[in-house]
C-alpha positions in Angstrom: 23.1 7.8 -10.3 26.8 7.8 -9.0 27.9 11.1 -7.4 31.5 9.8 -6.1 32.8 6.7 -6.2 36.5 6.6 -5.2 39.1 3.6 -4.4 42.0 4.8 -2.3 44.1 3.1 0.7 41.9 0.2 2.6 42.5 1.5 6.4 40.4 4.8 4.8 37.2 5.2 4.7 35.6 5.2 0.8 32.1 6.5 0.1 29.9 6.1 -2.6 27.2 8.5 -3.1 24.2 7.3 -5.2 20.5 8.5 -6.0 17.6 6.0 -6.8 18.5 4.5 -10.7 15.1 2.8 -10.8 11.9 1.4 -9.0 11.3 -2.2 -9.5 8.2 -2.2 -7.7 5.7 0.1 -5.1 2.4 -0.8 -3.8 0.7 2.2 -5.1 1.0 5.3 -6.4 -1.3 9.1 -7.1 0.2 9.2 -10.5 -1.0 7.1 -13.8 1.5 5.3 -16.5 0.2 7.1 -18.4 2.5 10.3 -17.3 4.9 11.3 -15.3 2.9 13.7 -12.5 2.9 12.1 -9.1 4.5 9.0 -9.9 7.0 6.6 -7.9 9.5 7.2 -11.0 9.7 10.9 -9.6 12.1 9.2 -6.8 14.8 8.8 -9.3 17.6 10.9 -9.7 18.7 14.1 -7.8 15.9 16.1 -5.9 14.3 18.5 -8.4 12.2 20.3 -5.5 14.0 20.1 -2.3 14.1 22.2 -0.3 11.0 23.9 -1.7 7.9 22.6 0.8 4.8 22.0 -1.1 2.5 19.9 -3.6 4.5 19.0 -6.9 3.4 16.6 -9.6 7.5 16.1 -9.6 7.1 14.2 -6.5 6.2 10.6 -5.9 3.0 10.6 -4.3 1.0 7.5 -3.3 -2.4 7.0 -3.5 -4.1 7.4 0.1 -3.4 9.7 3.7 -4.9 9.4 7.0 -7.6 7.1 7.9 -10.4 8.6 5.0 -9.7 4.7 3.1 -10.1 3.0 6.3 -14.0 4.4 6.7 -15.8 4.3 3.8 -17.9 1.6 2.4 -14.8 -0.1 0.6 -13.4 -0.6 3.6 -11.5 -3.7 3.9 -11.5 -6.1 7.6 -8.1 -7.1 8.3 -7.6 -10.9 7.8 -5.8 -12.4 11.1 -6.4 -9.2 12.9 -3.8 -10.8 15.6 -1.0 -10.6 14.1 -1.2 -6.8 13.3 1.5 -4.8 14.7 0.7 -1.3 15.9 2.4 0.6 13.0 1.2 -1.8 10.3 2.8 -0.2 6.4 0.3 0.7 4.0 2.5 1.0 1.1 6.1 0.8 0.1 8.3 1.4 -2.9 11.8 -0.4 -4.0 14.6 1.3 -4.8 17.6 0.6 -7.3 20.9 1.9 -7.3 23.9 0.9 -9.7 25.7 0.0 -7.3 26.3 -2.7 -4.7 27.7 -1.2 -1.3 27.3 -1.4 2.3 25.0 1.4 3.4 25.9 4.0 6.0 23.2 6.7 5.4 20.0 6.3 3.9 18.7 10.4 3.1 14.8 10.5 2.0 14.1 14.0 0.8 10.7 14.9 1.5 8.7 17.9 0.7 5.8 17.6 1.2 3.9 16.5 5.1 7.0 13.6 5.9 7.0 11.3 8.7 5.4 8.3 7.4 8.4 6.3 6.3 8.6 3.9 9.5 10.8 0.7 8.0 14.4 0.7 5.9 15.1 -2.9 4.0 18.4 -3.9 2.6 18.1 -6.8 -0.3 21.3 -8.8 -0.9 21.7 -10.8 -4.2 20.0 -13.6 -3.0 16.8 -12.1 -2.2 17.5 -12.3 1.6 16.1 -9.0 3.2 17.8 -7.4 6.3 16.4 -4.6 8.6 18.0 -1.5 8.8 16.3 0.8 10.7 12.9 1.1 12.3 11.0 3.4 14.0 7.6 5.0 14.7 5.7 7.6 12.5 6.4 11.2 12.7 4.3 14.2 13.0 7.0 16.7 11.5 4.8 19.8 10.8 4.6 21.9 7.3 8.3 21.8 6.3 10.7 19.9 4.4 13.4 18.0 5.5 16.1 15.0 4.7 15.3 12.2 7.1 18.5 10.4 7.8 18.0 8.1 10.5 20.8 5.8 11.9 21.1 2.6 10.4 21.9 -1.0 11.6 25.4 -2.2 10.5 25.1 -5.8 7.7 26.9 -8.0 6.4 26.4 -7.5 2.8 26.5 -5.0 0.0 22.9 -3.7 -1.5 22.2 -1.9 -4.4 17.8 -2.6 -3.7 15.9 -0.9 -0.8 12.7 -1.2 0.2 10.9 1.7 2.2 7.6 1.1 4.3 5.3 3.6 5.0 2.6 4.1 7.5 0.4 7.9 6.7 -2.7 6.9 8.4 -1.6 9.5 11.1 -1.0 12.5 7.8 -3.2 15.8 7.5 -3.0 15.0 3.8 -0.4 13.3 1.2 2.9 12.6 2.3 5.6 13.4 -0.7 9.6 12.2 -1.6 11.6 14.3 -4.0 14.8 11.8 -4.0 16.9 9.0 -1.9 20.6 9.0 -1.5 22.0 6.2 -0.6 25.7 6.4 1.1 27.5 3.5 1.2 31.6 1.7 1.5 32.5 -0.5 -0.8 34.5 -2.3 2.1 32.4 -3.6 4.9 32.6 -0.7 7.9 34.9 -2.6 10.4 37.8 -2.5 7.9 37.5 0.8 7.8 38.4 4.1 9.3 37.2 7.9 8.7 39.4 10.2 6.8 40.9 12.3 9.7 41.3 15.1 6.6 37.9 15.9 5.1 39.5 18.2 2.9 41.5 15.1 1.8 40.9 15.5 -2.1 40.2 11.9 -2.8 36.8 12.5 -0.3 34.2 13.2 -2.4 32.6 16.9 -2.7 29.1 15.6 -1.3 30.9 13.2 0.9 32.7 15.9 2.5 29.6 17.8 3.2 28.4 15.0 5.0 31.3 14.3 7.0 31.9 18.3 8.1 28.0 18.6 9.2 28.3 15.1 11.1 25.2 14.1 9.3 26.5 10.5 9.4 26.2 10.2 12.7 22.6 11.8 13.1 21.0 9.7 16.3 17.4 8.0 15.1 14.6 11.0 16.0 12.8 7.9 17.6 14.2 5.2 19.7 12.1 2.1 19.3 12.4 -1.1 22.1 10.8 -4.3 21.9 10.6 -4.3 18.4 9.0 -6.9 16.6 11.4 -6.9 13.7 14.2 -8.1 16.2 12.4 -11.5 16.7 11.1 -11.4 13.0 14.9 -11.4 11.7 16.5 -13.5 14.6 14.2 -16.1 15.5 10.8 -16.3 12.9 13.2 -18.7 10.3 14.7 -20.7 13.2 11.6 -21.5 14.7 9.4 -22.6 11.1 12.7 -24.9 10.7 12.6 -26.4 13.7 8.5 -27.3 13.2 9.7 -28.7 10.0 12.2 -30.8 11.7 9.0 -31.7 14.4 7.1 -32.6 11.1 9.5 -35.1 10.1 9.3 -37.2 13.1 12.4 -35.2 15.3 12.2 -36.0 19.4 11.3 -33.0 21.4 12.9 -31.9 24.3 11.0 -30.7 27.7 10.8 -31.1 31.2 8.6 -33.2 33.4 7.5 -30.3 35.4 6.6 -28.5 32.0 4.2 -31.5 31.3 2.7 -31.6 34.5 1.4 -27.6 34.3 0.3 -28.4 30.5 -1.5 -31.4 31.8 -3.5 -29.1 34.2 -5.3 -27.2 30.8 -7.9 -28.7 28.7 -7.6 -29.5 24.8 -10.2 -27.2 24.7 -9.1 -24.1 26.3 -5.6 -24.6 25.1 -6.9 -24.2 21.6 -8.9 -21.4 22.4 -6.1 -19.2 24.0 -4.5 -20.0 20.8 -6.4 -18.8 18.6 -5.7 -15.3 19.9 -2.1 -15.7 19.1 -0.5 -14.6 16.0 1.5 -16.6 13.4 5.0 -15.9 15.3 3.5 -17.0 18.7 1.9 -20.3 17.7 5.5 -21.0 16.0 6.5 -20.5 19.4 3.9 -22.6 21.3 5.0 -25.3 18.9 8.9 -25.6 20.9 7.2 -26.1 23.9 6.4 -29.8 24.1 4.7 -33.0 21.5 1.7 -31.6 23.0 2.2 -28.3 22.6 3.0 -28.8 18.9 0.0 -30.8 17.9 -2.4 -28.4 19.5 -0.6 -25.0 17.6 -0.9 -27.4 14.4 -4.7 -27.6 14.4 -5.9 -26.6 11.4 -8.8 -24.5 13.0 -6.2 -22.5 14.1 -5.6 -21.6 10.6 -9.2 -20.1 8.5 -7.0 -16.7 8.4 -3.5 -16.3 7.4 -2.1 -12.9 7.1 1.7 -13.2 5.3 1.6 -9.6 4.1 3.2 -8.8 7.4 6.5 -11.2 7.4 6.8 -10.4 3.5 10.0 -10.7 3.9 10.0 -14.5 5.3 7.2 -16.2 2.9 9.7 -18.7 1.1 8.4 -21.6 -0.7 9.8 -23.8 1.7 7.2 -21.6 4.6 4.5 -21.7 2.1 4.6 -25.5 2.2 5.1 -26.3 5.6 2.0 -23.6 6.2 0.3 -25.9 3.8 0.1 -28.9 5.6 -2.3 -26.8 8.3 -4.2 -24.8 6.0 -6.7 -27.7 5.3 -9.7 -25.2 6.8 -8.5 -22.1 5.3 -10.9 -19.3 4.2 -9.3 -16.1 3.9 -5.6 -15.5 2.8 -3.4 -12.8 2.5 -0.2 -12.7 0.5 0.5 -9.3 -0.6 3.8 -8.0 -1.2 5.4 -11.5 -0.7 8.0 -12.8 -3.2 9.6 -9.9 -4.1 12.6 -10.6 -6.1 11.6 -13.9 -7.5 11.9 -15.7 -4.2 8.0 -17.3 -4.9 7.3 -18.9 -8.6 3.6 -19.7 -9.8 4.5 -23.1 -9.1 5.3 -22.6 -5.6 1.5 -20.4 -5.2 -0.1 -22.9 -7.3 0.8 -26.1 -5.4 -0.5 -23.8 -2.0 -3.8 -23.0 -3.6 -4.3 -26.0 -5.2 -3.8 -28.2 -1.1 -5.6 -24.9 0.8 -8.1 -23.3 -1.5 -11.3 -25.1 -2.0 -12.6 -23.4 1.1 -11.4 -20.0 0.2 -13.4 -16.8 1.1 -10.8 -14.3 0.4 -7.3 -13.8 -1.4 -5.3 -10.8 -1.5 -2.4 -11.0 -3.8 -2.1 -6.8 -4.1 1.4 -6.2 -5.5 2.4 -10.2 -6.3 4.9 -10.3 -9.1 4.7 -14.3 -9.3 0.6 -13.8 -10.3 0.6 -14.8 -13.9 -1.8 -16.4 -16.6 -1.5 -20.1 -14.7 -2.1 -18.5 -11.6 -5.4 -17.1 -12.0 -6.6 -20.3 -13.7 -5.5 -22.6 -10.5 -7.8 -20.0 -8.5 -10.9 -20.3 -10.6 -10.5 -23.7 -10.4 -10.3 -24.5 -7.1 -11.7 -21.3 -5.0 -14.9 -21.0 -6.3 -16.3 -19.8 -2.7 -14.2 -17.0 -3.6 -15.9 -14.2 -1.9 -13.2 -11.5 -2.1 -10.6 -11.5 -4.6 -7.5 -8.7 -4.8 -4.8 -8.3 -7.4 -3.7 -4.7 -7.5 -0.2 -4.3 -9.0 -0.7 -7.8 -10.7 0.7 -6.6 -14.2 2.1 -9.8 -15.1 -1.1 -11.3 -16.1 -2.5 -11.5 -19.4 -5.5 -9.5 -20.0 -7.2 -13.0 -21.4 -6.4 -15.1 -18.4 -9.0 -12.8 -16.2 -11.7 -14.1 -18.6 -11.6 -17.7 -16.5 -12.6 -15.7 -12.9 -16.2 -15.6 -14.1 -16.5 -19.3 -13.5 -17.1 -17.4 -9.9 -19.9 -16.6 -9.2 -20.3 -16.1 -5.5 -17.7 -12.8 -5.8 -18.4 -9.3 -3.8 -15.0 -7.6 -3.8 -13.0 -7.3 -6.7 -9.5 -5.3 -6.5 -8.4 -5.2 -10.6 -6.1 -1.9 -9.7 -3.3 -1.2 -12.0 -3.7 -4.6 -13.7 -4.0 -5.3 -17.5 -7.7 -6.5 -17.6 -9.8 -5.5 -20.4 -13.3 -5.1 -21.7 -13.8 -8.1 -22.9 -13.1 -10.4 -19.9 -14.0 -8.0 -17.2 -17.4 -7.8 -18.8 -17.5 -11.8 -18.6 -16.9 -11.4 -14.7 -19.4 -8.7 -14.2 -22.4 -10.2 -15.8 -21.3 -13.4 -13.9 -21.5 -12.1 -10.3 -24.2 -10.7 -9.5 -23.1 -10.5 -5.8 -20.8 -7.9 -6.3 -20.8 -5.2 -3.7 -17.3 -3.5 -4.3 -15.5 -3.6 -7.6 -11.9 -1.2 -8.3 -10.7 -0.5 -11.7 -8.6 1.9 -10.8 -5.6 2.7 -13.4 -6.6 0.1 -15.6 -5.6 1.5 -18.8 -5.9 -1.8 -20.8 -10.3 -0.8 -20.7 -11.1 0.9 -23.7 -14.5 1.5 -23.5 -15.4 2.2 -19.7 -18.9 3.2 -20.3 -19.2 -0.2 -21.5 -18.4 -1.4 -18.6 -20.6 1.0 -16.4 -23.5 -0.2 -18.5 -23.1 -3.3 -17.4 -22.4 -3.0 -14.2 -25.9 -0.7 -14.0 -27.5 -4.0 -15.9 -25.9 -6.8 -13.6 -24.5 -5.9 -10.7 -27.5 -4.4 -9.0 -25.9 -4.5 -5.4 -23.5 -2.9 -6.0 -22.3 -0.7 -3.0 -18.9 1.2 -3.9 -16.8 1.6 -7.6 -13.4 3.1 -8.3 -12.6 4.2 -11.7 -9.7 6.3 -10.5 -7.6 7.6 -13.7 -9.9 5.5 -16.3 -10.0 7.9 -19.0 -13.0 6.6 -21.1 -15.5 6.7 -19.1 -18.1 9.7 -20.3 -21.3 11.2 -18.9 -23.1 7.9 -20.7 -21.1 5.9 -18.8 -22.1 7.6 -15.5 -25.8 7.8 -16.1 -25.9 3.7 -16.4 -24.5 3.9 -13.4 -26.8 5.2 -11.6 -28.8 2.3 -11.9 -27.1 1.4 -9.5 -29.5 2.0 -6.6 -27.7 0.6 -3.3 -24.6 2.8 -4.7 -22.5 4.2 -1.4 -19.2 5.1 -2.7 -17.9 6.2 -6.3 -14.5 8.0 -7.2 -14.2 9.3 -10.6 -10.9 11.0 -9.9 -8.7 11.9 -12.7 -11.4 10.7 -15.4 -10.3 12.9 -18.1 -12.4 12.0 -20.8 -15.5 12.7 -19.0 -15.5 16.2 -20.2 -18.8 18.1 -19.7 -21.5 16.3 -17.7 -24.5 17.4 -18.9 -27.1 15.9 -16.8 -25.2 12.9 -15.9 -24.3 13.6 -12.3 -27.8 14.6 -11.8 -29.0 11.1 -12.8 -26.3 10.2 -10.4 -27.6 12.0 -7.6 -31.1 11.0 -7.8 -30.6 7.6 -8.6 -27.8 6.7 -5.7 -29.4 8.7 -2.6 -27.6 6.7 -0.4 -23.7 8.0 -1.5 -21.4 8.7 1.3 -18.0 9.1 -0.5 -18.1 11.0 -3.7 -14.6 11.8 -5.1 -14.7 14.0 -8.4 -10.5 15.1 -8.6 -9.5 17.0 -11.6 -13.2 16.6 -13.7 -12.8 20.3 -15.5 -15.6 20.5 -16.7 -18.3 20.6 -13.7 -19.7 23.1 -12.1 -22.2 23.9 -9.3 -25.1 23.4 -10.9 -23.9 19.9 -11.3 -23.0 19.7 -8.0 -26.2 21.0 -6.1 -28.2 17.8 -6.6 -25.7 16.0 -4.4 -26.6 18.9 -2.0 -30.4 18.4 -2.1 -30.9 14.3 -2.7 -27.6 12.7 -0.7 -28.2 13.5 2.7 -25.5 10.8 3.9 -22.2 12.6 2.0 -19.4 12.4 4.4 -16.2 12.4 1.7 -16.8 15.0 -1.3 -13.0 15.6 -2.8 -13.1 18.2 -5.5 -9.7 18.8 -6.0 -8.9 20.7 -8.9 -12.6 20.9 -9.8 -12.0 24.9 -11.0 -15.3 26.2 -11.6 -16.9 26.0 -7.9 -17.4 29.1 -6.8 -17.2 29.4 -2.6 -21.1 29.6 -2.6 -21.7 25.9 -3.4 -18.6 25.4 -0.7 -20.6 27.1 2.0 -23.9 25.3 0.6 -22.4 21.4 1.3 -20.9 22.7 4.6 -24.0 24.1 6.1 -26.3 21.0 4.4 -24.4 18.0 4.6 -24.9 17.2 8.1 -22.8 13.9 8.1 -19.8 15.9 6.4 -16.6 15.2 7.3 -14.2 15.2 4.6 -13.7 18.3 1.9 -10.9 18.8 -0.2 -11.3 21.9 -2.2 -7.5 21.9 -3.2 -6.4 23.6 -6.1 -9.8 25.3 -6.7 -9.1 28.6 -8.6 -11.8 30.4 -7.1 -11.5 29.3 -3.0 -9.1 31.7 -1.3 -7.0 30.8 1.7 -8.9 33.3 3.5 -12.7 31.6 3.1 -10.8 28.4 4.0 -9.6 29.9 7.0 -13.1 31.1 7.9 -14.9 27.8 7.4 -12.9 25.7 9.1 -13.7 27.6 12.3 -17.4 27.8 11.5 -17.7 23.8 10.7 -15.1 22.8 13.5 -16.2 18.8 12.5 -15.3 18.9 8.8 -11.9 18.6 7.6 -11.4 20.9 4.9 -8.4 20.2 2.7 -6.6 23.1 0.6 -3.2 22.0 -0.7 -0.5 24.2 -2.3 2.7 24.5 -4.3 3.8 27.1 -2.7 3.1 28.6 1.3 0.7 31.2 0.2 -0.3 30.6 -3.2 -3.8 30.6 -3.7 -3.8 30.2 -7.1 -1.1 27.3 -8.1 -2.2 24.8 -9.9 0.3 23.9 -12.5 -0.7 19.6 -14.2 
């Protein structure tokens, strides 16, 4: 959306103001497809709520805050923990404008507990990404605010932005109203600011800008040594150059280099290497011949994390990676190849070199994952241990059917992708490993209690299941599971046909006495006498969410505070019956718990508008 676009003499300065036209892709979102409440299409357009401060299905809200994720069962080890930064993104979403300019202000409009965005991107038309601006999260207190930070100066217009957001520091969800993008249509040394800024050819909003110097708002944190300058400068430079090493081209270094190399063992060389992360060994390998044969070994390479230089991962890196992958066992590639820059063929001639020995994939949010794709994996991985394709959504519902020629599989990440009963069935009954399964927002599943059936019939050690905004599972569904014995971890969030529960979650609750995590969002129709049993025969509960669950009354409250020893997570938000007040009370009584209670609006007990 184009708010002023204006072309006037070049030694002035021309803005054009735009808000987000569409969102080619995010990494996750609270929201379903299925409607419009908390979704990342929510970012488009002019703000709807700002500056209003609170919870608003008009927002876009993604899917997890704080550190909660990061210790339940589920829980997933980072894979080359080395090459972690300390502000590592958990999600992001891409933004479209109509048109191409060079970007002077980026303004995020947040209203609800801001401060995790902590990375800008700027796309050009060749899928080249450029940083501009970086900085550390934010702990900004209960109040809106457009976050505006200064941005680095490129070479090239954008009309695609990519935002990265870190919220494992957030009290609760962090929400955006709207982005504006301001922008020249000239790059910024050719031009000059309008000395007049009533000067009727300046935009209204533009003018705005200009009079409350918001353009030149300094960053609210000033970040040194950042990663992202080497990333940008040097990362490229340095995989060419061990291309060109590949190829046979001499190496420069000194004498007295190779003397001090010759000092250290093979061995312990090797071993101080494998503490280094991807960029380092890249840079071991300029050192010397020596130096790059050792940072070549393939035992140096059983665990490649690529989600962090997303922005890098060509075909040309993949392939050169390839060549030292012959050990590999656990790979992650999420979020890489945005904007076409990886094909299937370019993943499928990786996989097919470096994957017999694969323990775990992550290909959350790929775009180049289609039907071919998921047949070259259950070919050649079947050690396949581990196996996630959330955001997936190019691949045909059949193709899934071929992954149950896996059989050794524990964690299986199907979030947001088009699988269906049929083939997901298949997988089930054929791994009866499985420890963690997520079918979250997978809309294509007609029949969920089908599924739970079987996953109560075959998948015996089974330790955690999302079914997050899966809207046909019913009580039925929910007593097979509790078959499931070993059961730590279920979320039924948003499960809106499960309607009344009748004695469902009591089969739940005696036959899963070990559950730690037990997330019931929005399920209208319980009540505390289906809640009590969780009381009485899960002595382990640590998360209960029961958002929106209307019918608790503050007695059942006070009963899992005072007998859930190992509480420490409850989100009673939007519960018509807890009042602000007993909220208030509690949290000083149980210090240890973290009792959650969003709002719309400051004071409203009551809101709770879906």
């Amino acid at each position: 959306m184009v708010d002023a676009a204006e072309s006037c003499d070049k030694s002035e300065l021309v803005f054009v103001e735009q808000f987000v036209m569409g969102v080619p892709g995010f990494s996750s979102q609270y929201g379903s497809d299925t409607s419009i409440s908390y979704t990342a299409y929510n970012v488009t357009g002019k703000p709807s709520k700002f500056p209003e401060y609170g919870d608003f299905p008009q927002a876009f809200v993604m899917r997890t805050y704080g550190n909660w994720w990061k210790e339940c069962p589920s829980k997933l080890h980072p894979i080359m923990s080395q090459s972690l930064t300390k502000y590592d993104s958990q999600d992001f979403i891409d933004l479209e404008f109509e048109q191409s300019v060079y970007p002077v202000r980026v303004n995020i409009y947040e209203t609800y507990n801001p401060g995790s965005v902590i990375r800008i991107w700027a796309a050009d038309c060749n899928a080249n990404w450029k940083l501009l601006w970086e900085g550390e999260p934010q702990d900004i207190g209960h109040m809106p605010r457009i976050f505006s930070p200064e941005l680095r100066v490129i070479n090239f217009e954008t009309r695609l932005l990519r935002l990265e957001f870190y919220h494992l520091h957030l009290d609760y969800y962090t929400e955006l109203d709207a982005v504006l993008m301001l922008g020249t249509k000239q790059p910024m040394s050719n031009l000059q600011y309008p000395h007049d800024l009533e000067d009727p050819s300046v935009g209204k909003l533009t003018s705005q800008i200009l009079q409350l110097n918001i353009h030149n708002i300094p960053p609210q944190v000033d970040i040194s040594n950042s990663i992202s300058d080497f990333l940008g400068k040097d990362f490229p430079r340095y995989l060419s150059e061990a291309n060109s090493m590949s190829s046979g081209l001499p190496l420069q270094t000194t004498n007295e280099t190779g003397k001090k190399i010759d000092r250290l063992s093979d061995e312990l060389i090797l071993y101080i290497f494998g503490f280094l992360d991807l960029v380092s060994l890249c840079r071991c390998a300029q050192v010397s011949r020596h130096f790059y044969d050792l940072a070549n070994d393939g035992l140096l390479y059983t665990e490649l994390n690529l989600k962090v230089y997303w922005n890098y991962v060509t075909p040309c890196a993949l392939n050169s990676l390839s060549h030292r992958c012959q050990y590999l066992q656990k790979l992650d590639l999420s979020w890489c190849g945005s904007m076409q820059v990886l094909r299937p063929a370019d993943f499928i001639s990786f996989i097919t070199r470096c994957g017999k020995q694969l323990t775990h994939l992550r290909l959350n949010s790929c775009k180049f994952i289609d039907d071919r794709c998921i047949y070259k994996i259950s070919k050649y991985c079947g050690c396949l241990r581990e196996l996630g394709l959330e955001n997936c959504v190019t691949v045909n519902g059949e193709a899934f059917r071929t992954l149950s020629c896996l059989h050794n599989l524990e964690y299986l990440n199907f979030y947001r992708t088009t699988i269906d009963n049929g083939p997901l069935q298949e997988i089930l009954m054929a791994s009866p490993h499985l420890k963690h399964i997520n079918l979250g927002s997978c809309l294509r599943i007609t029949n969920m209690d089908d599924v739970a059936i079987t996953l109560g019939a075959f998948n015996s050690e089974l330790v955690s299941a999302d079914f997050w905004k899966t809207y046909s599972l019913t009580p039925a569904g929910v007593r097979a599971l509790a078959r499931c014995n070993k059961l730590e971890e279920v979320d039924l969030g948003w499960c809106l046909g499960f309607g009344p529960p009748g004695d469902s979650l009591h089969a739940l609750a005696r036959g899963c006495p070990r559950l730690k995590k037990l997330f019931f969002a929005a399920l209208r129709g319980v009540t505390d006498r289906d809640l009590e049993p969780f009381i009485e025969l899960c002595p382990l509960l640590e998360q209960v969410d029961l958002l929106g669950v209307r019918s608790i009354s503050p007695d059942l409250c006070e009963k899992i505070l005072k007998n859930c020893q190992n509480l420490k997570l409850l989100d009673i938000s939007f519960c018509d019956q807890i009042l602000k007040s007993q909220v208030v009370v509690w949290k000083h009584q149980y210090p240890s718990v973290c009792i959650k209670r969003s709002f719309q609006n400051p004071g409203d007990d009551l809101a709770y508008q879906m």
